[in-house]
N, CA, C, O and CB atoms as a CASP TS submission, in Angstrom:
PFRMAT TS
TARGET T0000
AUTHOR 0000-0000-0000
METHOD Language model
MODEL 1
PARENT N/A
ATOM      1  N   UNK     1     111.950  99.294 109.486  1.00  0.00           N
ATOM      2  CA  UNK     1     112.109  99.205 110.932  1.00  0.00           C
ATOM      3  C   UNK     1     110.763  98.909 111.580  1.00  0.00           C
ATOM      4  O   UNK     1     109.685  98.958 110.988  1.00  0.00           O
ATOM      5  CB  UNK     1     112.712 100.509 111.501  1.00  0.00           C
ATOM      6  N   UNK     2     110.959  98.570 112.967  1.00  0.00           N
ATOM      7  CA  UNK     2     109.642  98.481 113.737  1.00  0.00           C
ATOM      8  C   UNK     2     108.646  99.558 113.576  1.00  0.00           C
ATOM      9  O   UNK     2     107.501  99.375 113.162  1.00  0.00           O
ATOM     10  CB  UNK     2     109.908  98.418 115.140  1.00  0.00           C
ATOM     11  N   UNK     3     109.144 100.677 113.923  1.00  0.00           N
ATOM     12  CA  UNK     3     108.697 101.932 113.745  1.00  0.00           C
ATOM     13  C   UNK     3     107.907 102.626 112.798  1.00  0.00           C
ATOM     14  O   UNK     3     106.969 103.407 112.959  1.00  0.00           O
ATOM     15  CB  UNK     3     109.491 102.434 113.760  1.00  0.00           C
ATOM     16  N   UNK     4     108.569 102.113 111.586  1.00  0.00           N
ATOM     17  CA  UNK     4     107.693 102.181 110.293  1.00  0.00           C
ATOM     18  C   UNK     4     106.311 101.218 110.039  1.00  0.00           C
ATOM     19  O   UNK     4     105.152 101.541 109.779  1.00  0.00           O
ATOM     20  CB  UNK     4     108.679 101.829 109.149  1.00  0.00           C
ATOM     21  N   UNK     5     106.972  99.855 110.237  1.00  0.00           N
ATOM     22  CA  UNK     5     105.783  99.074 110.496  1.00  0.00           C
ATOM     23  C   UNK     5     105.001  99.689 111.162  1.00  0.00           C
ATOM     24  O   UNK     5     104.103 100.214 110.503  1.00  0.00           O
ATOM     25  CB  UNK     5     105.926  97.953 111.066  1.00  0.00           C
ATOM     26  N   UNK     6     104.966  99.870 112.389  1.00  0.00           N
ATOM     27  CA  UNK     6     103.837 100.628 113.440  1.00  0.00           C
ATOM     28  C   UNK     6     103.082 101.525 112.555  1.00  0.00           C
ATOM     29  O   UNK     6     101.935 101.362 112.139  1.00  0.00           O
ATOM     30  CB  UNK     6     104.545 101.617 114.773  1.00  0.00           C
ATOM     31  N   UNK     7     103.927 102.541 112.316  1.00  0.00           N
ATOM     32  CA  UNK     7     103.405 103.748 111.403  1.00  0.00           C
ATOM     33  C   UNK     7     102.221 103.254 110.318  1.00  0.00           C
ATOM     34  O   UNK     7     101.076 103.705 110.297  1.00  0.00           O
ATOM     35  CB  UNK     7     104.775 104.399 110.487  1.00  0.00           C
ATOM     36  N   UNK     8     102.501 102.719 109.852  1.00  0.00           N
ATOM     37  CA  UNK     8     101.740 101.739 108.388  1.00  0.00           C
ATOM     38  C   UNK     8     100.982 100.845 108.401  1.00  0.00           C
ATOM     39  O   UNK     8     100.163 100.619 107.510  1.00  0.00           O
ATOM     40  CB  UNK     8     102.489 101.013 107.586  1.00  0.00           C
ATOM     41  N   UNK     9     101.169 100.056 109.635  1.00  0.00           N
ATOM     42  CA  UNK     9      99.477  99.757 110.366  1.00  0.00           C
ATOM     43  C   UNK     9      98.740 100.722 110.782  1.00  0.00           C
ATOM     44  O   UNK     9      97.529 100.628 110.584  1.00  0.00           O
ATOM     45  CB  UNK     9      99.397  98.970 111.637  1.00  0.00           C
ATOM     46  N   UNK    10      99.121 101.561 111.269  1.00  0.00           N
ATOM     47  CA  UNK    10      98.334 101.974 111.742  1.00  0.00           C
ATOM     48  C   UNK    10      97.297 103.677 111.040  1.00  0.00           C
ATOM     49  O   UNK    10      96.408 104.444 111.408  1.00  0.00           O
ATOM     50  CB  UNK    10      99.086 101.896 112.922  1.00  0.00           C
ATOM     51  N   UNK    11      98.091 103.477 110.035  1.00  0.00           N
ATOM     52  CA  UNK    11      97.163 104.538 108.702  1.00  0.00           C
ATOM     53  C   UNK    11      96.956 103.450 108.539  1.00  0.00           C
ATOM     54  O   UNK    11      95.863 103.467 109.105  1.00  0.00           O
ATOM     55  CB  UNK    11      97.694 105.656 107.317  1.00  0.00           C
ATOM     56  N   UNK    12      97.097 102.148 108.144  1.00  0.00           N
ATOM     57  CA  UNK    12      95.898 100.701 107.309  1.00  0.00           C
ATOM     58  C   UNK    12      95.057 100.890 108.107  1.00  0.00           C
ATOM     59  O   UNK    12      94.023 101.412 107.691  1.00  0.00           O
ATOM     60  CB  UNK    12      96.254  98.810 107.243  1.00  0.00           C
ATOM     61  N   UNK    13      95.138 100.617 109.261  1.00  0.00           N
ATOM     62  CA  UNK    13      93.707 100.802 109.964  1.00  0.00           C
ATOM     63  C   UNK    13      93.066 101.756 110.362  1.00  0.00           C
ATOM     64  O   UNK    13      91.946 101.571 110.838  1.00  0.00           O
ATOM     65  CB  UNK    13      93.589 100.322 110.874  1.00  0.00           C
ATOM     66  N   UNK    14      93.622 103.029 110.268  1.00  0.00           N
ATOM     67  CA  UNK    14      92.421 103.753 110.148  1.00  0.00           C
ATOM     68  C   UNK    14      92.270 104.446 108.587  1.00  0.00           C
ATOM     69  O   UNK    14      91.584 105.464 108.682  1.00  0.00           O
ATOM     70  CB  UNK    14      92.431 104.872 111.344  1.00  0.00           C
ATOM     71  N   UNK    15      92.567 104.275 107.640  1.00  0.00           N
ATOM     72  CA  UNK    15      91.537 103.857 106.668  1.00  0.00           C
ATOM     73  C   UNK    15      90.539 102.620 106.677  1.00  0.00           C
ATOM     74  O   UNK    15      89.350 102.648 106.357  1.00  0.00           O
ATOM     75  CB  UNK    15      92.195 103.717 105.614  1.00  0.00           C
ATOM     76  N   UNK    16      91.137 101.742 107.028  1.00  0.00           N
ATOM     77  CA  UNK    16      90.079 100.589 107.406  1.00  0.00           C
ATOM     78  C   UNK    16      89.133 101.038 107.654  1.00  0.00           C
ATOM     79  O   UNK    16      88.175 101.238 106.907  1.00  0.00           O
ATOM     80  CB  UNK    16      90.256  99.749 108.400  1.00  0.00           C
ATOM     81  N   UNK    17      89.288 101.348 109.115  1.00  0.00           N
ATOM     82  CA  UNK    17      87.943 101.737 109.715  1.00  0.00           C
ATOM     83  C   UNK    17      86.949 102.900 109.587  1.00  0.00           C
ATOM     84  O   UNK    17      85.818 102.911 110.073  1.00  0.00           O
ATOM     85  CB  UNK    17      88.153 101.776 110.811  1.00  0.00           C
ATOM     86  N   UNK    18      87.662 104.115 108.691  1.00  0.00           N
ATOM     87  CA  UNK    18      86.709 105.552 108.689  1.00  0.00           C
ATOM     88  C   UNK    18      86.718 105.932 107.022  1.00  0.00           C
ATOM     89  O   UNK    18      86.093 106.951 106.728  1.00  0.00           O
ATOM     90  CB  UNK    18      87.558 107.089 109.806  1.00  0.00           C
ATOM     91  N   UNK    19      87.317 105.257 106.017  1.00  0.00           N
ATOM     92  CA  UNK    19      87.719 105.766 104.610  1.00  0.00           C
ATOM     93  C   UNK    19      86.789 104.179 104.261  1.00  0.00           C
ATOM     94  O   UNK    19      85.568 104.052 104.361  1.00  0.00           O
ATOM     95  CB  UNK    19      89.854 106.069 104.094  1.00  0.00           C
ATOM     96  N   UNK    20      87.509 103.394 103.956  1.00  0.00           N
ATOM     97  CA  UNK    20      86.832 101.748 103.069  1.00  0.00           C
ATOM     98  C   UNK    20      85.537 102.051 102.825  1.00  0.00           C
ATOM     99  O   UNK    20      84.869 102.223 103.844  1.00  0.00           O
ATOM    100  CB  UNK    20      86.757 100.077 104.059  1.00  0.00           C
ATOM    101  N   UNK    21      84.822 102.201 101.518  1.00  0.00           N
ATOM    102  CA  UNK    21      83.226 101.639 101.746  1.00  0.00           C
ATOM    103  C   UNK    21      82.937 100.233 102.132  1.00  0.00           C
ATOM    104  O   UNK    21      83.669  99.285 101.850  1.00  0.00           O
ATOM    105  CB  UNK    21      82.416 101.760 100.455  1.00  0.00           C
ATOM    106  N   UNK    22      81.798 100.158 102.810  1.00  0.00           N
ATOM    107  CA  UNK    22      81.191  99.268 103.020  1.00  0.00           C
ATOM    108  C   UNK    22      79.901  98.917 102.386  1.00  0.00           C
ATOM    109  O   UNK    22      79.178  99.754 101.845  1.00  0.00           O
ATOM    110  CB  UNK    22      81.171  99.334 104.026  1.00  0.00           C
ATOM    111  N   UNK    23      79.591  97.444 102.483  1.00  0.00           N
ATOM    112  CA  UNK    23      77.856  97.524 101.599  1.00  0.00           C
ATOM    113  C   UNK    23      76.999  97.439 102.911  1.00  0.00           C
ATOM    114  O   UNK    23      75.853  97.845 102.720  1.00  0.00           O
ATOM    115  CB  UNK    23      77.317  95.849 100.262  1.00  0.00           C
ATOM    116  N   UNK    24      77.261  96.999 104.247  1.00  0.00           N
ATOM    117  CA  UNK    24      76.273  97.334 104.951  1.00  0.00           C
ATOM    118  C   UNK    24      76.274  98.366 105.361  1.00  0.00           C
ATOM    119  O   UNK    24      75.671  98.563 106.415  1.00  0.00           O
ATOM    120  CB  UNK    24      76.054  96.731 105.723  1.00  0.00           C
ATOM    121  N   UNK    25      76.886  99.344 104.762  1.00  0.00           N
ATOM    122  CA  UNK    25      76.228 101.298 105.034  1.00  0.00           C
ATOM    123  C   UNK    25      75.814 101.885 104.073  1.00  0.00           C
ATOM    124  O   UNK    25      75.493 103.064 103.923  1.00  0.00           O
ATOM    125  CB  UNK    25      77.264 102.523 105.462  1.00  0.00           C
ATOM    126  N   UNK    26      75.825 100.804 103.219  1.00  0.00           N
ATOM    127  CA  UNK    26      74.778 101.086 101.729  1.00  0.00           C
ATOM    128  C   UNK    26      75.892 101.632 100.777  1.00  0.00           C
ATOM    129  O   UNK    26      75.711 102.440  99.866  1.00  0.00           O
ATOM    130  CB  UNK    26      73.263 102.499 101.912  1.00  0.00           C
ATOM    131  N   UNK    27      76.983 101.099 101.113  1.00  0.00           N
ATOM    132  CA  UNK    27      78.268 101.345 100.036  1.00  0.00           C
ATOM    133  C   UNK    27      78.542 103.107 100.328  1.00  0.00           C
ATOM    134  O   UNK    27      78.723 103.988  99.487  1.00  0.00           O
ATOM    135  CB  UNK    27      77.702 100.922  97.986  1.00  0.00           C
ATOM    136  N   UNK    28      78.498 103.203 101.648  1.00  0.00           N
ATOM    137  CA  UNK    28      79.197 104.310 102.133  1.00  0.00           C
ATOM    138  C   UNK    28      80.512 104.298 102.977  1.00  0.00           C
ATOM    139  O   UNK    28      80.702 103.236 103.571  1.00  0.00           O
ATOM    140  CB  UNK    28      78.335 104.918 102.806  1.00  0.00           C
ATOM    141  N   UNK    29      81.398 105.209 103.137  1.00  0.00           N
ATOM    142  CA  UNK    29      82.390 104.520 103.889  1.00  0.00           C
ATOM    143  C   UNK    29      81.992 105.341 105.491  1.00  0.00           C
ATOM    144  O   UNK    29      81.517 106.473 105.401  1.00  0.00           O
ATOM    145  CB  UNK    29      84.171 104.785 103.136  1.00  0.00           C
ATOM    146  N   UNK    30      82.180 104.792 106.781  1.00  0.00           N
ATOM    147  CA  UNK    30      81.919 104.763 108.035  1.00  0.00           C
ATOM    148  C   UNK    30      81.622 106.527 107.906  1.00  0.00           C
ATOM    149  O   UNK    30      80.488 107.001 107.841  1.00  0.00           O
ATOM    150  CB  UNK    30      83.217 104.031 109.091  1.00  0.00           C
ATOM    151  N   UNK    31      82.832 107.301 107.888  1.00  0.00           N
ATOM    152  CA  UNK    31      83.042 108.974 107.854  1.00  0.00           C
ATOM    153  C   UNK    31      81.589 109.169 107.287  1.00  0.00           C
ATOM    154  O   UNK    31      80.706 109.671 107.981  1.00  0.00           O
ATOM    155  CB  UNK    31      84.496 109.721 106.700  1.00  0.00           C
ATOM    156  N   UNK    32      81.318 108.622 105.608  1.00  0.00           N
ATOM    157  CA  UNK    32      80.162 109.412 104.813  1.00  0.00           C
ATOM    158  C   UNK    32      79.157 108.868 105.493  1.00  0.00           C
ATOM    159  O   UNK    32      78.466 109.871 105.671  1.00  0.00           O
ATOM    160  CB  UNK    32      79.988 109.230 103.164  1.00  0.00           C
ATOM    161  N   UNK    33      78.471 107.820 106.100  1.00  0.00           N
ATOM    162  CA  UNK    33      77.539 107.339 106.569  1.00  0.00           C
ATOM    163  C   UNK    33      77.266 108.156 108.053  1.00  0.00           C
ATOM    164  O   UNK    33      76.118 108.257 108.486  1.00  0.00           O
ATOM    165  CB  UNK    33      77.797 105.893 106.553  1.00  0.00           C
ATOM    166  N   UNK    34      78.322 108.670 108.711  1.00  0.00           N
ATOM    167  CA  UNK    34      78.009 109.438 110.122  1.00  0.00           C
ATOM    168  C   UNK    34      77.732 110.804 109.479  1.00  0.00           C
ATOM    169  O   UNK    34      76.850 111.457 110.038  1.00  0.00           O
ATOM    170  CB  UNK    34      79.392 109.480 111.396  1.00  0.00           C
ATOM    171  N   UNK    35      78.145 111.194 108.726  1.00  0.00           N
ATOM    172  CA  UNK    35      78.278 113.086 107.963  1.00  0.00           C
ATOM    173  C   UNK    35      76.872 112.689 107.418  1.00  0.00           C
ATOM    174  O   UNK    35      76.107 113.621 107.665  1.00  0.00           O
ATOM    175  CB  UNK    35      79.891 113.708 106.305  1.00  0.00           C
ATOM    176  N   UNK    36      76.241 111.694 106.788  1.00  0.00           N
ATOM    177  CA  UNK    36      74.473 111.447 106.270  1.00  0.00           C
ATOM    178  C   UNK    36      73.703 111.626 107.506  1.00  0.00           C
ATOM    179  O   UNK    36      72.834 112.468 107.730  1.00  0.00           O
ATOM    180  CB  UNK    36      74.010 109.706 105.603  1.00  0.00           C
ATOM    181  N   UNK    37      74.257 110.495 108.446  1.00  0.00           N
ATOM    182  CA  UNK    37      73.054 110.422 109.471  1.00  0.00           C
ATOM    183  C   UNK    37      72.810 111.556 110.223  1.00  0.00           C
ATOM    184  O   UNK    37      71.694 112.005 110.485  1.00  0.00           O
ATOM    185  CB  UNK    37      73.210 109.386 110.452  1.00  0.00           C
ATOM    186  N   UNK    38      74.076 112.094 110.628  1.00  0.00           N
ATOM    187  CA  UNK    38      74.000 113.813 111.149  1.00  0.00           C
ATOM    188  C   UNK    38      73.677 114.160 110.760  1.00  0.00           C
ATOM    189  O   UNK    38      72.960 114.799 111.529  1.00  0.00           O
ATOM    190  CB  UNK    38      74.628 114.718 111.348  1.00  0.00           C
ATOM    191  N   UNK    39      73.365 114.567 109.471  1.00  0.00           N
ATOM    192  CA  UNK    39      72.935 115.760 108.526  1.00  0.00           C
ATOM    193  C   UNK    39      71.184 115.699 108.575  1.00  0.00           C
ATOM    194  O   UNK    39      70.383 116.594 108.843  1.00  0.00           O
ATOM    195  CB  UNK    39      73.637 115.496 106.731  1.00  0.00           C
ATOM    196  N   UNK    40      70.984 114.412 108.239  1.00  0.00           N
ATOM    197  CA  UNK    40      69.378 113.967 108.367  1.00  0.00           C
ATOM    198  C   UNK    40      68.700 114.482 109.836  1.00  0.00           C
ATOM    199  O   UNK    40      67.620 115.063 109.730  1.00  0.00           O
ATOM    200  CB  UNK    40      69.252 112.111 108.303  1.00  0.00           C
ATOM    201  N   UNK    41      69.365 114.276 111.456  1.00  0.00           N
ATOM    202  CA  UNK    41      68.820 114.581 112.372  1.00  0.00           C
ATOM    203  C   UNK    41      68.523 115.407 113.079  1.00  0.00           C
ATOM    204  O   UNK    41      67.819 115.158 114.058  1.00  0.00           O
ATOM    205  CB  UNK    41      68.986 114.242 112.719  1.00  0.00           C
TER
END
């Protein structure tokens, strides 16, 4: 259904955006790279 779709984009994207590593955070994913930089300041 629509509904589900919705649902399932929208956990894709936010794993996308706060779980995925990335290499421009030095192969950290967004979450571990903010929990580093906090921790450092």
């Amino acid at each position: 259904t629509v509904d589900e779709f919705h649902t399932g984009l929208n956990d894709y994207l936010r794993w996308w955006n706060t779980t995925r590593i990335q290499q421009r955070l030095g192969y950290l994913s967004p979450d571990e790279y903010r929990a580093q930089t906090t921790a450092t300041t």
